[in-house]
C-alpha positions in Angstrom: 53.6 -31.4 -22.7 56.3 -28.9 -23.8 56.1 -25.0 -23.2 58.7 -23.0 -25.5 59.4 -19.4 -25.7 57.5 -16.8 -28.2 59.8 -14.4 -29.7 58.7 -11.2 -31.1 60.6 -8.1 -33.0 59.7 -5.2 -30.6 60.7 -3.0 -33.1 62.8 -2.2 -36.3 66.1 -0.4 -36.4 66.1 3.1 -38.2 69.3 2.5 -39.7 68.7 -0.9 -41.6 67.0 -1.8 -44.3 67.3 -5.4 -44.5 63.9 -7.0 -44.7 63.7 -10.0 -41.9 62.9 -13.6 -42.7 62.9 -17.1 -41.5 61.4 -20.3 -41.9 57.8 -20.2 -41.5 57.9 -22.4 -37.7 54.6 -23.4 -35.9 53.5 -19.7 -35.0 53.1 -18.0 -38.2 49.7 -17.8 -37.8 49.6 -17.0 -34.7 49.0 -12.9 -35.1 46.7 -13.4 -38.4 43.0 -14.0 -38.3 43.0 -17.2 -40.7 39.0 -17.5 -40.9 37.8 -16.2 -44.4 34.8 -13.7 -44.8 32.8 -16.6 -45.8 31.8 -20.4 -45.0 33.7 -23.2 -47.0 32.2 -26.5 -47.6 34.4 -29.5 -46.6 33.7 -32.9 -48.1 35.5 -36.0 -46.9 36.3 -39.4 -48.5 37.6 -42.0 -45.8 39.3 -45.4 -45.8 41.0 -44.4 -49.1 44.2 -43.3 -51.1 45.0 -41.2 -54.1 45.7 -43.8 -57.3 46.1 -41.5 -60.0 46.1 -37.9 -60.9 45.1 -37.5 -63.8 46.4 -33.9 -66.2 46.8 -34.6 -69.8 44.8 -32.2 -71.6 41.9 -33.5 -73.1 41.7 -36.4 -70.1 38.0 -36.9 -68.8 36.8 -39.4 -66.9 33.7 -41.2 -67.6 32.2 -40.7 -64.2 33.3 -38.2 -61.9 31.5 -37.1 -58.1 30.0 -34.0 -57.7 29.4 -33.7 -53.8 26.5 -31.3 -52.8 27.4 -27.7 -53.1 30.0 -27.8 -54.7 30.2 -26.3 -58.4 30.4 -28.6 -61.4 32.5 -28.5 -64.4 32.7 -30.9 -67.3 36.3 -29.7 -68.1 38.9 -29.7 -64.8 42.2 -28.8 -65.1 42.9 -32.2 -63.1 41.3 -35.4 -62.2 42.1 -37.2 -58.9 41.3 -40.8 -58.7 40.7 -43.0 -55.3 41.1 -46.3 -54.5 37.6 -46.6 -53.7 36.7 -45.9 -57.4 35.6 -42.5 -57.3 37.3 -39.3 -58.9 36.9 -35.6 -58.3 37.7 -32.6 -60.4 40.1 -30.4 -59.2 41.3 -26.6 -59.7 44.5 -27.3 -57.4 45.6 -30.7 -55.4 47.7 -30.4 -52.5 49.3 -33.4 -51.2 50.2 -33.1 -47.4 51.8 -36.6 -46.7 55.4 -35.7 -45.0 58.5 -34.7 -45.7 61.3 -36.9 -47.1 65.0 -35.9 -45.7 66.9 -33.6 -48.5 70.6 -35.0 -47.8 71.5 -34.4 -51.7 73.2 -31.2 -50.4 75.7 -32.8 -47.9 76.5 -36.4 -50.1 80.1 -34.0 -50.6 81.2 -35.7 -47.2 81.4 -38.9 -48.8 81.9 -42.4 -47.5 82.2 -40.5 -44.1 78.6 -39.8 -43.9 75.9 -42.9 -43.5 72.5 -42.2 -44.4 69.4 -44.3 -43.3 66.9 -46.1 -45.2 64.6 -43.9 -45.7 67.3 -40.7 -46.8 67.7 -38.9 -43.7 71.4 -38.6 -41.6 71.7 -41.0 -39.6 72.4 -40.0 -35.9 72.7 -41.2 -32.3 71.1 -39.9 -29.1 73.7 -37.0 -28.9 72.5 -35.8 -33.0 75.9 -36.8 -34.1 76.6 -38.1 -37.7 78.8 -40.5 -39.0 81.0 -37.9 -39.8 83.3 -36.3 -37.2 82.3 -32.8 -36.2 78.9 -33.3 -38.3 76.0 -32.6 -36.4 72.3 -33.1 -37.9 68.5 -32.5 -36.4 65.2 -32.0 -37.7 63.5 -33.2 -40.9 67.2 -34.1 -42.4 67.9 -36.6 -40.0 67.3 -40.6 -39.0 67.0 -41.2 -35.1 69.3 -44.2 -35.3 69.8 -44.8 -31.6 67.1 -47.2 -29.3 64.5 -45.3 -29.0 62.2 -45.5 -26.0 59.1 -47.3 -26.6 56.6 -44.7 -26.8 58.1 -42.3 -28.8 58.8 -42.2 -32.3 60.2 -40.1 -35.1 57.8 -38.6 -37.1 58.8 -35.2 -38.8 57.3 -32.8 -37.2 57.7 -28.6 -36.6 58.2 -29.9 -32.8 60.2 -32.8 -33.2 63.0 -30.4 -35.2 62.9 -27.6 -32.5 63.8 -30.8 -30.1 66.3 -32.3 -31.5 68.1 -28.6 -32.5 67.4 -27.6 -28.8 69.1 -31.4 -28.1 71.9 -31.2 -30.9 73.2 -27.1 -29.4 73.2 -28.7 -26.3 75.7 -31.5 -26.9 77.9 -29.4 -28.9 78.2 -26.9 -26.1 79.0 -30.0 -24.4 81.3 -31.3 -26.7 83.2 -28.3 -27.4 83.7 -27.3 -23.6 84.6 -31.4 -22.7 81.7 -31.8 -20.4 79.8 -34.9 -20.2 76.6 -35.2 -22.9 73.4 -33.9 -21.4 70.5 -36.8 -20.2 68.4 -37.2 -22.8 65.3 -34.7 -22.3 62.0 -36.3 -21.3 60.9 -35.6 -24.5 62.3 -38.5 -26.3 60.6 -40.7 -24.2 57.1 -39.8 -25.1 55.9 -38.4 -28.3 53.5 -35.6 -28.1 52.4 -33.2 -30.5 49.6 -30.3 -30.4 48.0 -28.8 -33.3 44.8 -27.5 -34.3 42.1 -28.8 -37.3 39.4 -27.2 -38.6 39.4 -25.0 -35.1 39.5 -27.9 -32.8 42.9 -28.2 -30.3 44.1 -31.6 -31.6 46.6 -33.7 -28.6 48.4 -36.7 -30.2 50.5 -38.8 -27.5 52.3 -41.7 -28.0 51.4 -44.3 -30.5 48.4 -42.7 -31.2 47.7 -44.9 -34.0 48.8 -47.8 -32.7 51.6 -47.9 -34.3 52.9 -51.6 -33.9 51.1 -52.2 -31.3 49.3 -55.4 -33.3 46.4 -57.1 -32.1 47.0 -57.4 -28.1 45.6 -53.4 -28.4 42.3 -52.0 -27.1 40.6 -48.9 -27.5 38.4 -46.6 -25.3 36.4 -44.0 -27.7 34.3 -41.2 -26.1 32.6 -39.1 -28.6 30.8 -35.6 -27.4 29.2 -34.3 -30.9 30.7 -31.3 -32.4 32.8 -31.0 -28.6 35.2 -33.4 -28.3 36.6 -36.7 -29.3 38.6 -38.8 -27.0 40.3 -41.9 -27.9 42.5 -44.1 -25.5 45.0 -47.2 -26.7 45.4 -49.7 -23.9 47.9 -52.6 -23.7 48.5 -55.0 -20.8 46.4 -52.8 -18.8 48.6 -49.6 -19.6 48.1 -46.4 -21.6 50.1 -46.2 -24.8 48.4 -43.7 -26.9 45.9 -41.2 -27.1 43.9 -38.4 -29.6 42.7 -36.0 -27.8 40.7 -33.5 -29.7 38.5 -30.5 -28.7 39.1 -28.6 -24.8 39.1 -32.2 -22.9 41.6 -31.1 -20.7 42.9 -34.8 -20.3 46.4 -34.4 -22.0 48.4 -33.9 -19.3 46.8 -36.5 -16.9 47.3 -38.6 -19.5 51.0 -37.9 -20.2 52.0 -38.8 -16.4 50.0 -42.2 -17.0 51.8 -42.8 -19.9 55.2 -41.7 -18.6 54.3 -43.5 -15.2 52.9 -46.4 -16.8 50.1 -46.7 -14.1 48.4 -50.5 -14.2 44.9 -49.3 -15.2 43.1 -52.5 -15.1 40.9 -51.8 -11.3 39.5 -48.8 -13.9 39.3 -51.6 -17.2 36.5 -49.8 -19.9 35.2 -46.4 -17.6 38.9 -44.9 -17.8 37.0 -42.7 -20.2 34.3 -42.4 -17.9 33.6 -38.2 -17.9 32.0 -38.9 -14.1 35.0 -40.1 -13.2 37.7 -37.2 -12.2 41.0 -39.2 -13.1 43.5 -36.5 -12.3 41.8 -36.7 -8.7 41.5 -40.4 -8.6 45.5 -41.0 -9.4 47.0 -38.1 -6.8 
């Protein structure tokens, strides 16, 4: 795992009036108390996708679900329909799916420029573009070099401060005609930490099994409304992991994955709580 600095504004200058902003980052919330004054109810529909959204006025379906607790209306301002054949009425839908690369700002470069598949800059390990001089990181850009085998891109708050941290780093470099920096660690593995619905949420690696195919296995250990553990094994090795609730398994974890540590003497008790794996691997 990653630690970063926290910055702070100790204070505001008497003779200034400029009001201070920036891009919202991963710690916005981090000084706010975001729990309401009163309990939400949460209702979740799995193995399924959005087909339709329905908002023409005077557009109601024939059968819609009305979970328990929740209020019902026979006029929404808009319909959302599932694969699985149901549909809910909604006051607001929010669709939190990704980001897709915004390069229609920078197409002025031209030819010069080469843009990836799926929108985004294309750059090698160093962040540079097509384009001499041109730098790009973050959301905007397509990691276009080999990428290590358990790391991916994927879009993320952390993933940008990376490759920004990466990208200032080789123009430094560049600009004083040093040698490019190694490659930091943290293209090698991917790791992210969040938290959802007050749990500490670890993803590392290809969590998701992310083609992996069939030749992958997977250790689950469930602790009710504690903690949820899930391990992705291939050849004997750790590949991925979700790690969510206080497991404190994330970094052990990491160094097996980084190491790539045969685990097959351990096979299915790897996720074995009696057995202390940070002990057992020093």
């Amino acid at each position: 795992m990653q630690k970063r600095t926290m910055y702070q504004v100790a204070g505001d200058s008497e003779h200034t009036n400029i009001v201070q902003g920036s891009a919202l980052g991963p710690d916005w919330a981090s000084g706010c108390c975001i729990k309401g004054s009163g309990q939400k109810k949460v209702h979740i529909e799995y193995s399924c996708e959005v087909q339709d959204i329905l908002v023409a006025p005077g557009v109601v379906p024939q059968e819609t679900i009305h979970p328990d607790g929740f209020a019902k209306h026979d006029d929404w301002p808009v319909y959302v329909v599932l694969t699985n054949g149901h549909t809910f009425g909604c006051d607001l839908v929010v669709s939190a799916t990704g980001v897709r690369p915004n390069t229609d700002t920078v197409k002025v470069v031209g030819d010069q420029l080469k843009i990836a598949e799926d929108g985004g800059i294309a750059v090698d390990s160093c962040m540079r573009s097509s384009a001499e001089c041109i730098y790009a990181a973050g959301d905007v850009c397509t990691a276009s070099w080999p990428g290590a085998p358990l790391w991916f891109q994927m879009r993320l708050w952390t993933q940008a401060r990376q490759m920004g941290h990466r990208a200032a780093c080789c123009m430094a470099s560049a600009v004083a005609q040093q040698p490019n920096p190694v490659l930091d660690s943290c293209f090698d593995l991917f790791a992210h930490v969040t938290r959802f619905f007050g749990f500490k949420v670890v993803l590392l690696g290809l969590f998701n099994g992310q083609g992996l195919g069939s030749s992958c296995q997977a250790q689950i250990r469930i602790t009710p409304h504690r903690e949820y553990v899930k391990a992705l094994m291939q050849n004997g090795r750790l590949v991925g992991a979700v790690l969510v609730g206080e497991t404190d398994l994330e970094e052990t974890f990491e160094n097996l994955m980084f190491g790539q540590l045969d685990l097959s003497i351990i096979g299915e008790h790897l996720l074995d709580p009696s057995i202390d794996l940070e002990d057992y691997f020093d």
